[in-house]
mmCIF file as gemmi writes it, N, C-alpha and C atoms, coordinates in Angstrom:
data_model
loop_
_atom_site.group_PDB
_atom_site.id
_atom_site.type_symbol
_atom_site.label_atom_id
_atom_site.label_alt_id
_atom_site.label_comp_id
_atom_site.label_asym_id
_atom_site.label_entity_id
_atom_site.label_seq_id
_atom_site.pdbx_PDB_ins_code
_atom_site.Cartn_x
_atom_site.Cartn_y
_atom_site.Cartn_z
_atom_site.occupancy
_atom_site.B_iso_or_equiv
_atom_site.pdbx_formal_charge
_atom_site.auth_seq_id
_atom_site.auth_asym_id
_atom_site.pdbx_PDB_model_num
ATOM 1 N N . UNK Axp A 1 ? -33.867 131.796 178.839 1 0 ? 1 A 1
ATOM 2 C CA . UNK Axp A 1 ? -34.211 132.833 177.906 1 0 ? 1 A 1
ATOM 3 C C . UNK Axp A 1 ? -32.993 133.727 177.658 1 0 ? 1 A 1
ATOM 4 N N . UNK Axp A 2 ? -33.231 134.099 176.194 1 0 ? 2 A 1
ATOM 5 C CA . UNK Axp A 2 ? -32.001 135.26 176.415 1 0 ? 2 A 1
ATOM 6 C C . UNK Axp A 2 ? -32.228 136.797 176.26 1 0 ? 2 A 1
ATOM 7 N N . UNK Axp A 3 ? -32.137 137.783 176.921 1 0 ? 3 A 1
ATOM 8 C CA . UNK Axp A 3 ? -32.497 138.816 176.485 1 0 ? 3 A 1
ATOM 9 C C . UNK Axp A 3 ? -31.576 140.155 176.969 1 0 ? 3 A 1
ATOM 10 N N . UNK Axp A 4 ? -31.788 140.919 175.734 1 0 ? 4 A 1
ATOM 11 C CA . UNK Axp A 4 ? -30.658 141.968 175.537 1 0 ? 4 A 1
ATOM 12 C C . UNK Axp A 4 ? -29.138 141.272 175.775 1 0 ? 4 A 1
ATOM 13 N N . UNK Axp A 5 ? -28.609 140.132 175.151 1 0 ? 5 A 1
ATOM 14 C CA . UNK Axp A 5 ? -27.553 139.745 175.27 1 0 ? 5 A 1
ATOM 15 C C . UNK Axp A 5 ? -27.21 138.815 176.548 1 0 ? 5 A 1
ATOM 16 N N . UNK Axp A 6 ? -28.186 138.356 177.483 1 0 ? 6 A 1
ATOM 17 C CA . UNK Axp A 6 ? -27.583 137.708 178.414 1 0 ? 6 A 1
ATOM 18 C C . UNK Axp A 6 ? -28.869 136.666 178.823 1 0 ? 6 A 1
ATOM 19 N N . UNK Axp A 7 ? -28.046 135.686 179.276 1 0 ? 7 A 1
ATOM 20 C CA . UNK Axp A 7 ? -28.821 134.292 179.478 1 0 ? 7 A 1
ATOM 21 C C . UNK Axp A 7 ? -29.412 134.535 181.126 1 0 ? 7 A 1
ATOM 22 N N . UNK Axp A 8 ? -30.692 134.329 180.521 1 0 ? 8 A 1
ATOM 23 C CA . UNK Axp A 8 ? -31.582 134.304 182.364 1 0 ? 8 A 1
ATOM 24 C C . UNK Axp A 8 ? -32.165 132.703 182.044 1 0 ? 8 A 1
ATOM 25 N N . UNK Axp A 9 ? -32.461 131.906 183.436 1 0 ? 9 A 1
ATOM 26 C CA . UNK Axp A 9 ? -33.261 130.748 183.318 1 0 ? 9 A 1
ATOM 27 C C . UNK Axp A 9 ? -34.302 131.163 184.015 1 0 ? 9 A 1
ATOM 28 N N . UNK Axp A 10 ? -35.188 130.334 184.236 1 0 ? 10 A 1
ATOM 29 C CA . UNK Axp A 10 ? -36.436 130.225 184.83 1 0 ? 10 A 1
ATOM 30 C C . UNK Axp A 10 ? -36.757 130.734 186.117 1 0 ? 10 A 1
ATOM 31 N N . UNK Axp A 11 ? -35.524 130.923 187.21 1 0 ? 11 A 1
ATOM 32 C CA . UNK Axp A 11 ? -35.302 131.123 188.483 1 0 ? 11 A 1
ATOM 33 C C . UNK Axp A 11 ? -34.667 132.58 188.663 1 0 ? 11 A 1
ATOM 34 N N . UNK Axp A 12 ? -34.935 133.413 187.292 1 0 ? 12 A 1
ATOM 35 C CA . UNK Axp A 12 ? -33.962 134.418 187.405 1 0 ? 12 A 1
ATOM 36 C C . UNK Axp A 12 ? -32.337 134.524 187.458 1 0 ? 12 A 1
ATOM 37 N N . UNK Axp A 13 ? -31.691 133.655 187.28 1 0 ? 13 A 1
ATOM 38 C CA . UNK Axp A 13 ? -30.504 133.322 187.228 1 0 ? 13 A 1
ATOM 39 C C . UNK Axp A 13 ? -29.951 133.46 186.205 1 0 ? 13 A 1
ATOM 40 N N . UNK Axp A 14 ? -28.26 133.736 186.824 1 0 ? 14 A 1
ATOM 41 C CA . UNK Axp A 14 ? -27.262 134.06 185.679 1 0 ? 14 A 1
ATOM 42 C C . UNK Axp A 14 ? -25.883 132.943 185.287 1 0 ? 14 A 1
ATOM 43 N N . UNK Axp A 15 ? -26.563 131.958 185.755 1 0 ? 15 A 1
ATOM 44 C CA . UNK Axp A 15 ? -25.238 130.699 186.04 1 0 ? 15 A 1
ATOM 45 C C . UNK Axp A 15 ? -25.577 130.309 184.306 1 0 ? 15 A 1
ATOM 46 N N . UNK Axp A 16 ? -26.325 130.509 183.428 1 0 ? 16 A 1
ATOM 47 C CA . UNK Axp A 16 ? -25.692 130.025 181.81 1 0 ? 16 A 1
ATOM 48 C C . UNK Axp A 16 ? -25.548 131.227 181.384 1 0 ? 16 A 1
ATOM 49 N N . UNK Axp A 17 ? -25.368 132.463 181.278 1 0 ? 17 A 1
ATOM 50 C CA . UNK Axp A 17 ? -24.647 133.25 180.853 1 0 ? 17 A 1
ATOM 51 C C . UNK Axp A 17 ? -23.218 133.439 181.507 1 0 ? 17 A 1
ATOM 52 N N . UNK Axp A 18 ? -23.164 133.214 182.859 1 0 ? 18 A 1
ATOM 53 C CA . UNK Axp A 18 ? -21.793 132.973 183.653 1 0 ? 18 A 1
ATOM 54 C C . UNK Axp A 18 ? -21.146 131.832 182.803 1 0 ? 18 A 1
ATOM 55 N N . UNK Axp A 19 ? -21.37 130.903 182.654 1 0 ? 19 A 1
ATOM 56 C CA . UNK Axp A 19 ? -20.596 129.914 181.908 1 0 ? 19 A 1
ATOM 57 C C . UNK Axp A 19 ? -20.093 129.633 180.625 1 0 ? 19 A 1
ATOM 58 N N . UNK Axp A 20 ? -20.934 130.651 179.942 1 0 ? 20 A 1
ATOM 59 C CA . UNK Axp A 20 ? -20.752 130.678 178.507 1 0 ? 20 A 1
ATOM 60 C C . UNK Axp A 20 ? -19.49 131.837 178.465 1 0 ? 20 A 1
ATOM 61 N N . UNK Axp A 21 ? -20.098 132.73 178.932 1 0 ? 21 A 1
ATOM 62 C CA . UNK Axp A 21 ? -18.56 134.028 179.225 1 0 ? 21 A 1
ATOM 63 C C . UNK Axp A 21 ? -17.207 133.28 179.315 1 0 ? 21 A 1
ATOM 64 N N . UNK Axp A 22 ? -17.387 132.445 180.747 1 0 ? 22 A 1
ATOM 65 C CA . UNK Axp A 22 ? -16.287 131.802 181.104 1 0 ? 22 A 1
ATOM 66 C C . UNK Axp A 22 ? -15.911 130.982 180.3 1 0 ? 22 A 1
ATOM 67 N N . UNK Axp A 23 ? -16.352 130.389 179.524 1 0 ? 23 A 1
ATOM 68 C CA . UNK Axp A 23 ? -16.123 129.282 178.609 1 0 ? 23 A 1
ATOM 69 C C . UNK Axp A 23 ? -15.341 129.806 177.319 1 0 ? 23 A 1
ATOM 70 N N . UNK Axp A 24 ? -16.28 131.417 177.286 1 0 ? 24 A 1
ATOM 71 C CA . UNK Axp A 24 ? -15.305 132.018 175.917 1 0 ? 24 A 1
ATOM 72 C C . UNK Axp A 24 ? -14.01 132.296 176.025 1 0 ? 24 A 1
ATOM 73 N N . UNK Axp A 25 ? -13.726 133.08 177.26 1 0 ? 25 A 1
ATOM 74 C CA . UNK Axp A 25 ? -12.473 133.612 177.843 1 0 ? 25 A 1
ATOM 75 C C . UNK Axp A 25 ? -11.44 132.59 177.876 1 0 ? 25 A 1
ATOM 76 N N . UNK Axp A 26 ? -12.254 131.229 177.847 1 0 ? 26 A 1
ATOM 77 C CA . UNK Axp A 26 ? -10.954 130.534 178.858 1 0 ? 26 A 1
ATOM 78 C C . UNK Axp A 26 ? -10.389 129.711 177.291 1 0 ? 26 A 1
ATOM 79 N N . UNK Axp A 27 ? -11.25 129.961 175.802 1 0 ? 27 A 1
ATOM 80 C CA . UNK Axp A 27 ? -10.86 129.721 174.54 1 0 ? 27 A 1
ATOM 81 C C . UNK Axp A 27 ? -9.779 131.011 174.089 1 0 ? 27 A 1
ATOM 82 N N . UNK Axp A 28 ? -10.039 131.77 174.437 1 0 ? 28 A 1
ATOM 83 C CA . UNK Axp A 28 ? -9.415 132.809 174.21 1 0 ? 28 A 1
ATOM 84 C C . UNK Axp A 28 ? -8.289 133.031 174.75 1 0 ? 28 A 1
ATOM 85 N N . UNK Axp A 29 ? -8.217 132.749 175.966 1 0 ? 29 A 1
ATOM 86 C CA . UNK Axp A 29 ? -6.789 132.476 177.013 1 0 ? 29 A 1
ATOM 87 C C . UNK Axp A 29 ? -6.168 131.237 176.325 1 0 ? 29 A 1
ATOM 88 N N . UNK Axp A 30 ? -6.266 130.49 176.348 1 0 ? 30 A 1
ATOM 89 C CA . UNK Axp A 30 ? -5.931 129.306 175.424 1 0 ? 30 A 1
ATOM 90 C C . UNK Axp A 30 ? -5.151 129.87 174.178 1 0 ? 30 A 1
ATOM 91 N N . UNK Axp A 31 ? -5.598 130.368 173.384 1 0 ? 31 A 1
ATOM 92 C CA . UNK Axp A 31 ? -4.866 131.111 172.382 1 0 ? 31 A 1
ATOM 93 C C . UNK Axp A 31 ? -4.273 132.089 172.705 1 0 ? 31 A 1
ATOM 94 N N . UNK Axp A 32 ? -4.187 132.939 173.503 1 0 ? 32 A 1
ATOM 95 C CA . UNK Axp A 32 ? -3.01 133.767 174.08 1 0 ? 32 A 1
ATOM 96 C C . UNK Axp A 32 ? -1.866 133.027 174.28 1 0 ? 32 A 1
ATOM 97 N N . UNK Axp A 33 ? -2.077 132.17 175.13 1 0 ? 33 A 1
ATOM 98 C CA . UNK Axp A 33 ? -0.747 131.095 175.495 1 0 ? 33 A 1
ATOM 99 C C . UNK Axp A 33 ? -0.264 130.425 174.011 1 0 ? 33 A 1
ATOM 100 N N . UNK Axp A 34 ? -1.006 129.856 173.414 1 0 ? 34 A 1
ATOM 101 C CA . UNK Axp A 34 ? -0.535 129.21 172.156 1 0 ? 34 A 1
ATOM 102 C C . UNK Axp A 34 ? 0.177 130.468 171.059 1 0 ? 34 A 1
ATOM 103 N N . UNK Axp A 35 ? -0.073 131.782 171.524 1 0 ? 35 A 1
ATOM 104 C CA . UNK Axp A 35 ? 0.671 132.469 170.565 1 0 ? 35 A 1
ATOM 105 C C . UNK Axp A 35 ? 2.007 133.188 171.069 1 0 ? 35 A 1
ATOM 106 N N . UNK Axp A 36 ? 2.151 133.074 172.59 1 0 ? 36 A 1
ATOM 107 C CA . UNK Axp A 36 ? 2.899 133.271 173.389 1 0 ? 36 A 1
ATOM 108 C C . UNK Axp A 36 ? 3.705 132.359 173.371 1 0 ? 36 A 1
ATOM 109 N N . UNK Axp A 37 ? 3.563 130.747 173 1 0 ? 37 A 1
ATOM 110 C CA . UNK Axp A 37 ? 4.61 130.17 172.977 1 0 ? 37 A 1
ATOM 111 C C . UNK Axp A 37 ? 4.995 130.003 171.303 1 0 ? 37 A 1
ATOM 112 N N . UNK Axp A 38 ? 5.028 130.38 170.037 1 0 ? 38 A 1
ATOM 113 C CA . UNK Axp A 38 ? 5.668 131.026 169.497 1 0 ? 38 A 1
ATOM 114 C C . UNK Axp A 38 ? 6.145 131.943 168.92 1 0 ? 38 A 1
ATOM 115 N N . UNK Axp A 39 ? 6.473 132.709 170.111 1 0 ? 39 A 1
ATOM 116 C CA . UNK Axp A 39 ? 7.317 133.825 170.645 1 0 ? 39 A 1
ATOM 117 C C . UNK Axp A 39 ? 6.621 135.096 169.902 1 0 ? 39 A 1
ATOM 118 N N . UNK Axp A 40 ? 5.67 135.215 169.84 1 0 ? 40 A 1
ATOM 119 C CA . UNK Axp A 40 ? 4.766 136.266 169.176 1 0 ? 40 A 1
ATOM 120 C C . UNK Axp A 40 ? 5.471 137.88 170.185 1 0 ? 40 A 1
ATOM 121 N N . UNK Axp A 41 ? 5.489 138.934 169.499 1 0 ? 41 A 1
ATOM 122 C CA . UNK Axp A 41 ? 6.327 140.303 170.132 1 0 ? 41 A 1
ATOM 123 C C . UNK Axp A 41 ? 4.682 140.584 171.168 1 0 ? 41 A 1
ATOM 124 N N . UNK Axp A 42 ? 5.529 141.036 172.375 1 0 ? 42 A 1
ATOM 125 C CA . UNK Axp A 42 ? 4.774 141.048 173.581 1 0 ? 42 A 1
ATOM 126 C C . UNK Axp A 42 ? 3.762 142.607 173.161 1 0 ? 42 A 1
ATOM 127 N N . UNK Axp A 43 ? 4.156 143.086 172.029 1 0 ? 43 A 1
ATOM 128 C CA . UNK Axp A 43 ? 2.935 144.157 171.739 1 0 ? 43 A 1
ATOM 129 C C . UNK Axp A 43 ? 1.985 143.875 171.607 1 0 ? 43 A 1
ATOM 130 N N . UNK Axp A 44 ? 1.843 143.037 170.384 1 0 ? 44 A 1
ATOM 131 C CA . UNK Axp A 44 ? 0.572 141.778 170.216 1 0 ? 44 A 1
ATOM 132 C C . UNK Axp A 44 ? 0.354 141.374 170.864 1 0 ? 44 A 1
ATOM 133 N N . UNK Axp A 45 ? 0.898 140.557 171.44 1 0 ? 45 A 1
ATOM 134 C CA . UNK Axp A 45 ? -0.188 139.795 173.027 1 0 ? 45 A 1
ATOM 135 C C . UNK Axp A 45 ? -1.314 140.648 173.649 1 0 ? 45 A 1
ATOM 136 N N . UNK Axp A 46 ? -0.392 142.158 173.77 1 0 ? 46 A 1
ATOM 137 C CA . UNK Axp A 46 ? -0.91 142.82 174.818 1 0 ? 46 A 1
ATOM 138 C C . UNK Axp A 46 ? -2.28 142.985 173.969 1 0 ? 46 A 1
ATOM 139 N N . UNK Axp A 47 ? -2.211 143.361 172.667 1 0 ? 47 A 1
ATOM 140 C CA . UNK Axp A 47 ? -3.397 143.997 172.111 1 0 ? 47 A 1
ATOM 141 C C . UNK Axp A 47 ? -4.432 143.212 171.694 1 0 ? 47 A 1
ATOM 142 N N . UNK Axp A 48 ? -3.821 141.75 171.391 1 0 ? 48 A 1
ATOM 143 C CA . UNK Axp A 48 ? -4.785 140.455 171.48 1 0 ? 48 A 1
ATOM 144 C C . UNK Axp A 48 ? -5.466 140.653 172.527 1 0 ? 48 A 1
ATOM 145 N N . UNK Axp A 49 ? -4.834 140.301 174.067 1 0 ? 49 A 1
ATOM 146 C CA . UNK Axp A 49 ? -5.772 140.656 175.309 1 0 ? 49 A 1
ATOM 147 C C . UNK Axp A 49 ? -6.362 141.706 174.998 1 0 ? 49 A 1
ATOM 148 N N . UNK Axp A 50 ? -6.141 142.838 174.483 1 0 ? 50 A 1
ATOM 149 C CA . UNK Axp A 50 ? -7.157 143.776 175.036 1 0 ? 50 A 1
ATOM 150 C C . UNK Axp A 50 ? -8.532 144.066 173.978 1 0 ? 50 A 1
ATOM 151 N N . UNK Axp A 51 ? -8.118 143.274 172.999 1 0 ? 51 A 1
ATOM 152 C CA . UNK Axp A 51 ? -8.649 143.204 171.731 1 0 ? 51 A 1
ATOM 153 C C . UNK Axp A 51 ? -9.794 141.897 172.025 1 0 ? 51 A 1
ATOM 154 N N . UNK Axp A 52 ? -9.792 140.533 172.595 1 0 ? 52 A 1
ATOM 155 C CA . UNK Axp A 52 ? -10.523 139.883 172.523 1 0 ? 52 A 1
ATOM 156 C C . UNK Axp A 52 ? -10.599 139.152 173.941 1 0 ? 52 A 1
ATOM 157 N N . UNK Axp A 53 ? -9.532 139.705 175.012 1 0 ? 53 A 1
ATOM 158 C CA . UNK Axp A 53 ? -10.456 138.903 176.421 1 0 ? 53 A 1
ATOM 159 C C . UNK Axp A 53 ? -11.238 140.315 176.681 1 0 ? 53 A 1
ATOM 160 N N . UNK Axp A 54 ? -10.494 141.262 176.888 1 0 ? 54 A 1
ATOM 161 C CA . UNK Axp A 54 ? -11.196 142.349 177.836 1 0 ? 54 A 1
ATOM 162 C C . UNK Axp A 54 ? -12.528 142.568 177.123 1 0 ? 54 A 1
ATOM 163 N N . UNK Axp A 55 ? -12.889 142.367 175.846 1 0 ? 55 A 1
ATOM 164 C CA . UNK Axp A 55 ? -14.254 142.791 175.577 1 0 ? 55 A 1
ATOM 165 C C . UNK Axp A 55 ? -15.088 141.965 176.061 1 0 ? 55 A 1
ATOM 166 N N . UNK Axp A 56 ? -14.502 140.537 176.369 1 0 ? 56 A 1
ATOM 167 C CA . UNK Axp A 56 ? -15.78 139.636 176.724 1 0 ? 56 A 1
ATOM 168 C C . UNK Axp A 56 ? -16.461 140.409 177.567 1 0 ? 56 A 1
């Protein structure tokens, strides 16, 4: 089920909302690196991170 934004299963559990998070972040990290390797100014990076991992 999902409610108010976060995945519960049947057992009360948070292991598919844990994975989906993780799953976003680790798309998102992915593109940090891909913009880091061309040579993007380390201001941007910073504000990319803070702009789209830290909100996850």
């Amino acid at each position: 089920y999902r409610y108010l934004g976060s995945w519960i299963d049947n057992k009360l559990r948070f292991v598919t909302n844990t994975d989906s998070i993780f799953k976003r972040a680790q798309q998102r990290i992915y593109l940090l690196r891909k913009l880091n390797y061309f040579n993007v100014n380390k201001r941007i990076l910073c504000n990319f991170y803070s702009c789209f991992i830290e909100s996850i």
